[in-house]
C-alpha positions as a printed NumPy array, in Angstrom:
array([[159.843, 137.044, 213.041],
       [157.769, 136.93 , 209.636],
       [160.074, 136.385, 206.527],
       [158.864, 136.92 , 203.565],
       [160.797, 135.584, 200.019],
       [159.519, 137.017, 196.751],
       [159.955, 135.083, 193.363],
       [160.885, 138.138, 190.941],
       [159.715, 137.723, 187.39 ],
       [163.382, 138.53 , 186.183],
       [164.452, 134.863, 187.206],
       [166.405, 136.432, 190.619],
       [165.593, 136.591, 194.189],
       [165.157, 139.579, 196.86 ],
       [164.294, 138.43 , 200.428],
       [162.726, 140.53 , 202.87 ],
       [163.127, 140.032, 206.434],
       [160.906, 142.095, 208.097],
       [159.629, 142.61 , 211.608],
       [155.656, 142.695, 211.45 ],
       [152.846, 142.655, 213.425],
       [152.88 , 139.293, 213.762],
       [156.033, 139.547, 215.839],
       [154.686, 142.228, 217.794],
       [151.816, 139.617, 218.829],
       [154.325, 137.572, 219.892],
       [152.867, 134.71 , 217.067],
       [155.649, 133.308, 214.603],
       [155.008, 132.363, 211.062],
       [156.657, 132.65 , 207.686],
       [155.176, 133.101, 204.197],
       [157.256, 132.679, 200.945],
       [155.967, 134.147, 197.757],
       [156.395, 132.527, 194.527],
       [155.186, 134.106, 191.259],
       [154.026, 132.116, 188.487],
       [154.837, 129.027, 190.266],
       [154.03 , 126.601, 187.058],
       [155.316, 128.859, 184.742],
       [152.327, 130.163, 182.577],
       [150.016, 131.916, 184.526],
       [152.212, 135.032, 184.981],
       [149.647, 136.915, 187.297],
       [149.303, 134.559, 189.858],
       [151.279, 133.033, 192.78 ],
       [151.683, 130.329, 195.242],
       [151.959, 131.741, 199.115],
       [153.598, 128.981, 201.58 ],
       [152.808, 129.735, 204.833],
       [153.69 , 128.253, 208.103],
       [152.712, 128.991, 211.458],
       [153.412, 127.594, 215.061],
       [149.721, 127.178, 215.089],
       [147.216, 125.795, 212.723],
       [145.884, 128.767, 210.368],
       [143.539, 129.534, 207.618],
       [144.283, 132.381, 205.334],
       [142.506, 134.814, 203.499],
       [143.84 , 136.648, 200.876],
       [143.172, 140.432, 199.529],
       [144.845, 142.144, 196.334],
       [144.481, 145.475, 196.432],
       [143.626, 147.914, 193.825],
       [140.831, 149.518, 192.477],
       [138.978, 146.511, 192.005],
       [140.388, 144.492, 194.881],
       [139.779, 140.327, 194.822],
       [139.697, 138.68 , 198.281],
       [139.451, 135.169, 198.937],
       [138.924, 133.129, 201.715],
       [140.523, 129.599, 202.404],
       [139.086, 127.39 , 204.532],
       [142.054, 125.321, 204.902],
       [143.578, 124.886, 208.398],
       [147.482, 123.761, 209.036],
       [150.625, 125.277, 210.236],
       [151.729, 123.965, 206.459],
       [150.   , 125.742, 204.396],
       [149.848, 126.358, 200.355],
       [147.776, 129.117, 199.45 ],
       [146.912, 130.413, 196.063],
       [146.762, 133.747, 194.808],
       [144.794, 134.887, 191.562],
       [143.595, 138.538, 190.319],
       [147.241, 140.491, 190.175],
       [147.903, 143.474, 188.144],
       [150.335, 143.147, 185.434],
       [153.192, 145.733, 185.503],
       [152.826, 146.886, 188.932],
       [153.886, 146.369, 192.721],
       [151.11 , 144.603, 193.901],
       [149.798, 144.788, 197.637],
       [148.265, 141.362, 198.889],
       [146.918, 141.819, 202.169],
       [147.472, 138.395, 204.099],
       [144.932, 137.482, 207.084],
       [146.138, 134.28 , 208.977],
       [143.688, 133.287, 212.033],
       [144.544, 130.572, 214.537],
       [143.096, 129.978, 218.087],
       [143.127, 133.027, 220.389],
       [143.66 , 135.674, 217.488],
       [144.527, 136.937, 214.315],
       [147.551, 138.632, 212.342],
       [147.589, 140.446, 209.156],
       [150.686, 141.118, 206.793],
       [151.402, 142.858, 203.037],
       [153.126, 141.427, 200.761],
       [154.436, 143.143, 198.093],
       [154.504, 141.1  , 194.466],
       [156.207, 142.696, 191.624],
       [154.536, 141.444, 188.094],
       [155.963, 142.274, 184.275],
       [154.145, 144.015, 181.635],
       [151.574, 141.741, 179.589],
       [152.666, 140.544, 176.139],
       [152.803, 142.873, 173.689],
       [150.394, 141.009, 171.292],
       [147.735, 141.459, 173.611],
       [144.511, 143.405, 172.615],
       [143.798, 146.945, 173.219],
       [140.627, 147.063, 175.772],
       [138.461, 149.823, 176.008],
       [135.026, 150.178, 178.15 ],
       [132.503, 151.377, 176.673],
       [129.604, 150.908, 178.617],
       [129.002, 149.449, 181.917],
       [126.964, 149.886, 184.481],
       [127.642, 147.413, 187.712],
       [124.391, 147.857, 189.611],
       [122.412, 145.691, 186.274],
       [125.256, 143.872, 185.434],
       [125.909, 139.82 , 186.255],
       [128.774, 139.527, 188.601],
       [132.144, 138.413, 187.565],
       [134.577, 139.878, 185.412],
       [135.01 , 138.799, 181.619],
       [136.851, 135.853, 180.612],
       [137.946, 135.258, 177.211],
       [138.78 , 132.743, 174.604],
       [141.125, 134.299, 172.676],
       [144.095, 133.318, 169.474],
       [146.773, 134.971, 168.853],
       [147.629, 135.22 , 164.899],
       [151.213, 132.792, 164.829],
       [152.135, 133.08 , 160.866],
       [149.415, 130.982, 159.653],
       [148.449, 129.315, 162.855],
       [147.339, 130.183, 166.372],
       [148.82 , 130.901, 169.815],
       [145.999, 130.726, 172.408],
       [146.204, 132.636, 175.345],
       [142.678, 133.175, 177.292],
       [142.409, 135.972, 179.894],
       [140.303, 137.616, 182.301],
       [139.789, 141.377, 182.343],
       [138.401, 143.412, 184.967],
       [135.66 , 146.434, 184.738],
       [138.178, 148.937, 183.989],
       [139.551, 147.097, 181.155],
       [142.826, 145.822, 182.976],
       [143.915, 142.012, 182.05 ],
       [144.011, 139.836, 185.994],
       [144.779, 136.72 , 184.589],
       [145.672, 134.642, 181.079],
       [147.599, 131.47 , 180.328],
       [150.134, 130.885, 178.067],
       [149.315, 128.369, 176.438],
       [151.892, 128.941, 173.352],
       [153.735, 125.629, 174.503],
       [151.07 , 123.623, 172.816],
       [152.065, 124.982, 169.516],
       [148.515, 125.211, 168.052],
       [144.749, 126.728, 168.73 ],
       [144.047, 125.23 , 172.412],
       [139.804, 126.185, 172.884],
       [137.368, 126.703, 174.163],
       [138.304, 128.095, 177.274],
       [136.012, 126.783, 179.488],
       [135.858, 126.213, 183.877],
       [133.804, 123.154, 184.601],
       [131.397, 122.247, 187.134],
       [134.759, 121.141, 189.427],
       [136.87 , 124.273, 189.175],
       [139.048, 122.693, 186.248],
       [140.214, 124.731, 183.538],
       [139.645, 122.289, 180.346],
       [140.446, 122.966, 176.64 ],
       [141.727, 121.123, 173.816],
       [143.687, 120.693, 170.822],
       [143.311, 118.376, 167.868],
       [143.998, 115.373, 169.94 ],
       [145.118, 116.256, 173.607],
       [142.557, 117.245, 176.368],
       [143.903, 119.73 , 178.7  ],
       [142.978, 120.562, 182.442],
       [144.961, 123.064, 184.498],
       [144.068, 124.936, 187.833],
       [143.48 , 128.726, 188.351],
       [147.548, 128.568, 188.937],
       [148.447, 127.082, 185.868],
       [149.676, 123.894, 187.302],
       [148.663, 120.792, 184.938],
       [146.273, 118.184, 186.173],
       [145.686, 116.039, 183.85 ],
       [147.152, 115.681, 179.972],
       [145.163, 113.6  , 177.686],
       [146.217, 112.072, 174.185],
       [143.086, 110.739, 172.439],
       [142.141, 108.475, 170.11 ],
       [144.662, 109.659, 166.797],
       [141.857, 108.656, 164.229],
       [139.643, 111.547, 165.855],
       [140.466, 115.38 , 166.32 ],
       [138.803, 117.457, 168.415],
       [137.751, 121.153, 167.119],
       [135.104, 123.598, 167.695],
       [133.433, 122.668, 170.971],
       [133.527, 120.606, 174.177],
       [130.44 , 120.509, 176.258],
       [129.838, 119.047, 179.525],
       [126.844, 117.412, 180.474],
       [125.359, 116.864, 184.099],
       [126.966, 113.466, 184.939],
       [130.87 , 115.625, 184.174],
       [131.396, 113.282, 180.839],
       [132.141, 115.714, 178.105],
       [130.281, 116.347, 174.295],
       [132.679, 116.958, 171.824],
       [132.826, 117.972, 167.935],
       [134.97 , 115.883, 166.076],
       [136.121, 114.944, 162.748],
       [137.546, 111.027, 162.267],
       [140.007, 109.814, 159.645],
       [139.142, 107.934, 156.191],
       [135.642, 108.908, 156.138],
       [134.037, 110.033, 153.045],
       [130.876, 111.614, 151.819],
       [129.497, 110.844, 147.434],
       [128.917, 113.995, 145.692],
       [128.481, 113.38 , 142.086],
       [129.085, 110.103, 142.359],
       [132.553, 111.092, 143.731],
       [134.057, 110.207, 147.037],
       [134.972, 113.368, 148.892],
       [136.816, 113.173, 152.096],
       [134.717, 114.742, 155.112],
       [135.667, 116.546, 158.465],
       [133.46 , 117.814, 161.332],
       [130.738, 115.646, 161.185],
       [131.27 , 113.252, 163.962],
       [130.32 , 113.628, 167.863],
       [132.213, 111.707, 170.663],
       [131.378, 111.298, 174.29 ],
       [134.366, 111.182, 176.687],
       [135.029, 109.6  , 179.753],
       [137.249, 112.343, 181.647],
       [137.09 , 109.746, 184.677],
       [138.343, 106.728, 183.084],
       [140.011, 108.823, 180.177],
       [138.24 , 107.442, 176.983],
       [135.688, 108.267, 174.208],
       [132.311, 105.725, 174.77 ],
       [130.167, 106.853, 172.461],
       [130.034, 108.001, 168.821],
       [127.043, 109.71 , 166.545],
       [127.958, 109.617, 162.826],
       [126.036, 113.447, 162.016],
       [126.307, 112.147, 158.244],
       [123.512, 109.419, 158.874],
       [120.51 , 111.668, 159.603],
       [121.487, 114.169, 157.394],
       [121.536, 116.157, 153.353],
       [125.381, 116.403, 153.154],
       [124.942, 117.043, 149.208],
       [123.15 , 120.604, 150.272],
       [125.408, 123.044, 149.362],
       [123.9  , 126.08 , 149.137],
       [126.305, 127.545, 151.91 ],
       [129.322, 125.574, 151.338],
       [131.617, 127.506, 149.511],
       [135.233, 126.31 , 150.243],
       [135.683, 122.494, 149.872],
       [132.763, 119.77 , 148.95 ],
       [133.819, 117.788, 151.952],
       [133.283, 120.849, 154.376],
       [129.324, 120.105, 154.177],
       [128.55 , 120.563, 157.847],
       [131.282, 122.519, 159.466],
       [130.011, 121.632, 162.911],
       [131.127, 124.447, 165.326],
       [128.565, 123.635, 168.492],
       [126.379, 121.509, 170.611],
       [124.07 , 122.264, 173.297],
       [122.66 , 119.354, 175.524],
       [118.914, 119.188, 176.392],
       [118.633, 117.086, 179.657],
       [114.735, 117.048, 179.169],
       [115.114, 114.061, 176.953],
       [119.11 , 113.273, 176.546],
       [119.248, 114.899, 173.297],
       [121.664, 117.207, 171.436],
       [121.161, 120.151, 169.468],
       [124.134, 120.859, 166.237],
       [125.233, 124.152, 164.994],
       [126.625, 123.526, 161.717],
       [128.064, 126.414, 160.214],
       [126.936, 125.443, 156.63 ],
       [123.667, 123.652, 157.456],
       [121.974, 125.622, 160.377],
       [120.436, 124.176, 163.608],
       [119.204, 121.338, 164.283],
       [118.263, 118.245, 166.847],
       [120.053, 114.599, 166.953],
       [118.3  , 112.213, 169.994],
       [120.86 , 110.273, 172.256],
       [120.519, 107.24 , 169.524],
       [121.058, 109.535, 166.417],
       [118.433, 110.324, 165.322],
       [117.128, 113.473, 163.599],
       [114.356, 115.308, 165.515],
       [114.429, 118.404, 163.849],
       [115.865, 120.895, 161.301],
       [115.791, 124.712, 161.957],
       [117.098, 125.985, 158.572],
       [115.68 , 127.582, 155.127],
       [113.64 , 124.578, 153.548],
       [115.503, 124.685, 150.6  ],
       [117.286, 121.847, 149.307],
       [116.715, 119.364, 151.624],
       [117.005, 115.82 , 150.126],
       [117.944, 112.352, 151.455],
       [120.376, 111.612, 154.473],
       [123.469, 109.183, 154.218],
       [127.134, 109.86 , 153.381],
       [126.049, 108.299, 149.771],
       [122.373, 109.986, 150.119],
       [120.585, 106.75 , 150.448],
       [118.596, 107.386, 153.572],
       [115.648, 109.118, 155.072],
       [114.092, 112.187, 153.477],
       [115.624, 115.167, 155.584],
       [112.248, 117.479, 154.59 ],
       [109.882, 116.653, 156.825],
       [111.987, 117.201, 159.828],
       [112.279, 121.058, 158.439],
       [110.834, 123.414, 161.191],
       [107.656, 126.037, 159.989],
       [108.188, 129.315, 160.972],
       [105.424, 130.869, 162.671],
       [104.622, 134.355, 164.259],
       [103.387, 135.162, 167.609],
       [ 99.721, 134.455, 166.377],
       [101.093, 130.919, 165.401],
       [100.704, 131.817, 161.482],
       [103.065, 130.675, 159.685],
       [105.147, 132.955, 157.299],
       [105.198, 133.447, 153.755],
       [107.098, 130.925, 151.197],
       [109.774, 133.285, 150.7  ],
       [110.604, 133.381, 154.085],
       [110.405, 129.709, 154.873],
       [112.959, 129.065, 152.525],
       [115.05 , 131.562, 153.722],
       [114.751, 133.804, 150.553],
       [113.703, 136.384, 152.141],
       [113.916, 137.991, 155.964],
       [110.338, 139.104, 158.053],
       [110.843, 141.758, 160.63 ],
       [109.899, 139.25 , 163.292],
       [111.347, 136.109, 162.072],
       [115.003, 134.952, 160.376],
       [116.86 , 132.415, 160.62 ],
       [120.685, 131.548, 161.552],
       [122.971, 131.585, 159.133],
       [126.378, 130.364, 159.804],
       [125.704, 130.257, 163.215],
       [127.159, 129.383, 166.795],
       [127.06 , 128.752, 170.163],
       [123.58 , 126.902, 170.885],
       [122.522, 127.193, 174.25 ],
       [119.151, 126.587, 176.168],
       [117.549, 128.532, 178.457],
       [116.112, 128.047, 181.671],
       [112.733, 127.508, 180.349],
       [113.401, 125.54 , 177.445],
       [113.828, 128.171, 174.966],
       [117.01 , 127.896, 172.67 ],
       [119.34 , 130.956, 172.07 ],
       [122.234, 131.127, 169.301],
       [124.161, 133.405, 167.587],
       [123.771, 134.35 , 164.429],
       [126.434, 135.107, 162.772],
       [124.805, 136.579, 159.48 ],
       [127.551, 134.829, 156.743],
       [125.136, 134.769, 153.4  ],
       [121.97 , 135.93 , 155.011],
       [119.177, 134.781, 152.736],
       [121.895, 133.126, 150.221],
       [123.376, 136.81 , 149.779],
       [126.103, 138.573, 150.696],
       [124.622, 142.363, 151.224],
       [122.462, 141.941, 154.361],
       [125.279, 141.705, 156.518],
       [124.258, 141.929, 160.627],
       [124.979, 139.312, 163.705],
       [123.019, 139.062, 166.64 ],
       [121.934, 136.838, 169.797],
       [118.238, 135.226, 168.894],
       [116.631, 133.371, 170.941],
       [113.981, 130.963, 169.45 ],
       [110.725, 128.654, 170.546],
       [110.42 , 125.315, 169.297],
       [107.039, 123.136, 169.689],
       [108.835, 119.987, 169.125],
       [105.17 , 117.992, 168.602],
       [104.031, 120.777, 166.145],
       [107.475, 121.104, 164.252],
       [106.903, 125.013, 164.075],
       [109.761, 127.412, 165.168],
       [109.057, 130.922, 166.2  ],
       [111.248, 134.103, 166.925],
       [110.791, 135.568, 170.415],
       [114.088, 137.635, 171.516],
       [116.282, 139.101, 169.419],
       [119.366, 141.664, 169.912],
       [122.42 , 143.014, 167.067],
       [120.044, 143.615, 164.165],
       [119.729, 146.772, 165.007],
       [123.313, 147.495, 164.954],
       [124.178, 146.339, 161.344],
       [127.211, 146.61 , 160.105],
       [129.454, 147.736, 162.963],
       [128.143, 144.233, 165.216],
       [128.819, 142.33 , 162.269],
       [130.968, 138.841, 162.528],
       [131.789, 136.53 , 159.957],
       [133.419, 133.74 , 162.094],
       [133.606, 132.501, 165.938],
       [131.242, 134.364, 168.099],
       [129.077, 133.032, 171.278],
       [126.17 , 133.638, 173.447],
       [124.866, 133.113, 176.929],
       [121.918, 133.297, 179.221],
       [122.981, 134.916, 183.136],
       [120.103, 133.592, 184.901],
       [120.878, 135.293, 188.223],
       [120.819, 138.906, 186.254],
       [118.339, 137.897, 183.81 ],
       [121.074, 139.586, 180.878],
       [122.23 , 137.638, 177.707],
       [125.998, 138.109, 177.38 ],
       [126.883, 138.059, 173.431],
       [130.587, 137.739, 171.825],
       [130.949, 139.219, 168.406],
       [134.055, 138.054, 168.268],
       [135.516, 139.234, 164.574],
       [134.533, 142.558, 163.7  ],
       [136.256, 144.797, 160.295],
       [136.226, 148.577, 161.179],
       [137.793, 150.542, 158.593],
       [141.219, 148.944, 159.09 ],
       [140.946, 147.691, 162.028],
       [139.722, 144.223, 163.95 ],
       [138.2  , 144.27 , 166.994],
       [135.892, 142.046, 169.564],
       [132.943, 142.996, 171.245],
       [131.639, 141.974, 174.392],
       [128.121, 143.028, 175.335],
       [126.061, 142.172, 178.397],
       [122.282, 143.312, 177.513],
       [119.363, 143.134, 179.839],
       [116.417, 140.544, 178.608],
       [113.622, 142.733, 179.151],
       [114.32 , 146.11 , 177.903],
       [117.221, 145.389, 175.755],
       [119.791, 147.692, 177.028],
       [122.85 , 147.219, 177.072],
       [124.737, 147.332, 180.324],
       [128.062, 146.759, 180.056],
       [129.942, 146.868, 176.559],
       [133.789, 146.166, 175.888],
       [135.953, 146.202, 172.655],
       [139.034, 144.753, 172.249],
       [141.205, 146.093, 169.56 ],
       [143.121, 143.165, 168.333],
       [147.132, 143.954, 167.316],
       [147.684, 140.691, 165.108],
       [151.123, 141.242, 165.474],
       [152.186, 138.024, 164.397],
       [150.098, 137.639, 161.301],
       [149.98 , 138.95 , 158.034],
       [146.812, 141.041, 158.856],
       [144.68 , 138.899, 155.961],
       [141.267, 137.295, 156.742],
       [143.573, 134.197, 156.132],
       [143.387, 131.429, 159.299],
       [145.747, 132.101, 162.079],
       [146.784, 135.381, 160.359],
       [144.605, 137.937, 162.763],
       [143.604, 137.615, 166.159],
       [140.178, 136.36 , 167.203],
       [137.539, 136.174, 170.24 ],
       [136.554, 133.322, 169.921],
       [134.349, 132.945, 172.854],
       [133.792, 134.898, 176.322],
       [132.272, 134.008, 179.113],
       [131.256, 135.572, 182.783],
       [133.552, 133.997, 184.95 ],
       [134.121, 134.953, 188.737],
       [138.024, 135.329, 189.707],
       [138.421, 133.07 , 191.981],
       [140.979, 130.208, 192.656]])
């Protein structure tokens, strides 16, 4: 006989024993079902199986977009995963257990709750499959918590319907950017704690960092699995007007995830202007406001997004290789501006005819059809042939406030020649209605050729929303486009931190354990 024991999400039990084919075939197992099984990933489950014969399982929920998975694993103990159920529902999970001489099959039935009520509103407005990268769409999003930030990421499907999320609300602060590395582990962070679960929730690894450093923004990893982070450190200071002004987000650590320790250091201060303020508008210390990296492995080097400062390129030892920003203002480096001149690291804009643009342009004054720059932007990323690609969040375009688009744009630096051209560009054209102001992100999907771009903080009329749009490179059309209606039920509604909701991120993420 196969018995089956489901895990109700009501904190009671109801046990099935039912005859199935696998008694028929005269083969005995048993599979017990628990849901949730560590307690915050509410649409999965843990399936132990065992058999009078070794088995490997494959497992199948079904549904309109169904999500099978095969297991190579062979034992007659056996702990098998299951990812991808809907919320609300009585879901079918087709089991397949094969063993020497044959095969059985049996459905499970596992009953899931309703998804929190704070969760966005999704609604697909585009897609179309047959252009599309695969996956489903994976998101780094904060839940408004009275002045700070629940984090709960999720994966939705192509009909809009949430598979999977963590609650993460244990951790009592902004947990981000959700991110799956190279290994299958889920990592993200807080100020000082590095966190890495599995697909099932279950925690591998919790670690407390140095407490003179905390951790915001963005975690990268690089090709040997050690991990790029932004970081601000305690008790340093920046001189601005021959005042010392305490400074945050201007370091970079490397960490160790192996032997569970920070290496390395770059001080961002050394190599560059942190008295140029023409974009920093909150707090004198806030100079920088790094908010991403992106890690060349031609030559070991790393390229900054700085949210008040623009782009630009820091070599393994620290120093500056280039500036892509308006070349206005740019004076000596140094927390007490007693270093190099920053100027001459300044990219030239040029057009496709390698001319390079008019003064007004170069420093940012003024926009050219073919040619801007970032302003406040995020996300860095290279592409496969060198290129790099941000987004540009628009925040004071041309050191106004009226201009007011974001888009994905893709630029081509000639490193030798310190020139900077615009070759890809998409969101202009939408204006106002693709505009963000904060967060926001960008990626290149090589095996579809698309660029996949997160405006992640949209105003519309009353209302705040995310988009999510997968365009294809060459024509520019957009084939797949989701917005997610945020509820901000816990905040105050205000453009005040941790009182809305935001997308942070999003990425293309196959649903898989």
């Amino acid at each position: 006989m196969a018995f089956q024991k489901s895990l109700r999400p009501l904190s009671f039990y109801i046990i099935l024993c039912l005859f199935l084919t696998g008694c028929n075939s005269g083969f005995d197992y048993s599979i017990e079902t628990t849901l949730n099984p560590h307690k915050i990933a509410p649409l999965t489950a843990s399936l132990h199986i065992e058999a009078e014969k070794p088995v490997k399982a494959t497992v199948n929920v079904l549904g309109s977009i169904p999500l099978e998975q095969e297991f190579d694993a062979r034992s007659t103990n056996l702990e098998v995963p299951v990812v991808g159920l809907y919320p609300n529902a009585i879901n079918k999970v087709v089991v397949t257990l094969e063993y020497e001489g044959g095969m059985v099959k049996d459905t499970l039935e596992i009953i899931t709750a309703t998804l929190p009520s704070h969760f966005p509103n999704i609604v697909i407005d585009t897609i179309d499959r047959n252009n599309m990268d695969k996956g489903m769409h994976a998101c780094d999003i904060h839940f408004a918590n009275k002045g700070s930030f629940n984090s709960g990421p999720f994966i939705f499907d192509d009909e809009g319907k949430v598979r999977w999320y963590l609650d993460l609300s244990f951790a009592a602060e902004m947990v981000s950017p959700f991110q799956r590395l190279r290994d299958g582990t889920l990592l993200m962070v807080t100020r000082n704690t590095i966190y890495e679960f599995d697909m099932l929730g279950k925690p591998l690894k919790k670690t407390d960092i140095n407490p003179n450093y905390g951790m915001h923004h963005d975690v990268v990893e690089i090709p040997d699995g050690k991990l790029l982070i932004c970081v601000g450190k305690k008790n340093n200071f920046i001189t601005l007007n021959e005042q010392f002004e305490v400074s945050d987000s201007d370091f970079i650590i490397l960490f160790d995830r192996k032997k569970s320790k920070i290496i390395r250091e770059w001080d961002v201060a050394k190599v560059l202007d942190v008295s140029r303020d023409d974009l920093n508008f909150y707090r004198p210390g806030d100079w920088l406001h790094m908010n991403g990296l992106a890690f060349d492995e031609r030559d070991n080097s790393i390229v900054v997004s700085g949210k008040n400062q623009g782009l630009f390129k820091i070599s393994w030892n620290n120093k500056l290789q280039w500036i892509l920003a308006s070349n206005k203002s740019w004076g000596k480096a140094g927390r007490d501006g007693s270093g190099s001149e920053t100027a001459p690291f300044v990219l030239t804009a040029i057009d496709s005819l390698g001319r390079p643009y008019p003064k007004l342009v170069q420093e940012g004054v003024e926009s050219s059809d073919s040619f801007d720059y970032s302003w406040g932007p995020h996300a860095p990323v290279y592409m496969p042939d060198g290129n790099l690609l941000a987004f540009d969040n628009g925040t004071y375009r041309n050191f106004e406030n009226k201009n007011q688009y974001s888009r994905a744009v893709e630029y081509l630096i000639d490193e030798d020649e310190k020139t900077v051209s615009q070759v890809w560009q998409y969101g202009k054209e939408r204006g106002q209605e693709f505009f963000s102001t904060i967060v926001s992100d960008v990626d290149f999907l090589p095996a579809a050729n698309n660029v996949l771009v997160t405006s992640g903080y949209i105003k519309k009329g009353s209302n705040l929303l995310g988009k999510i749009v997968e365009v294809d490179y060459e024509s520019g059309k957009v084939v797949f486009e989701a917005s997610l209606y945020f509820k901000s039920k816990n905040g105050n509604k205000t453009s005040s931190w941790g009182q809305t909701d935001i997308l942070y991120r999003s990425e293309r993420m196959e649903l898989k354990y």
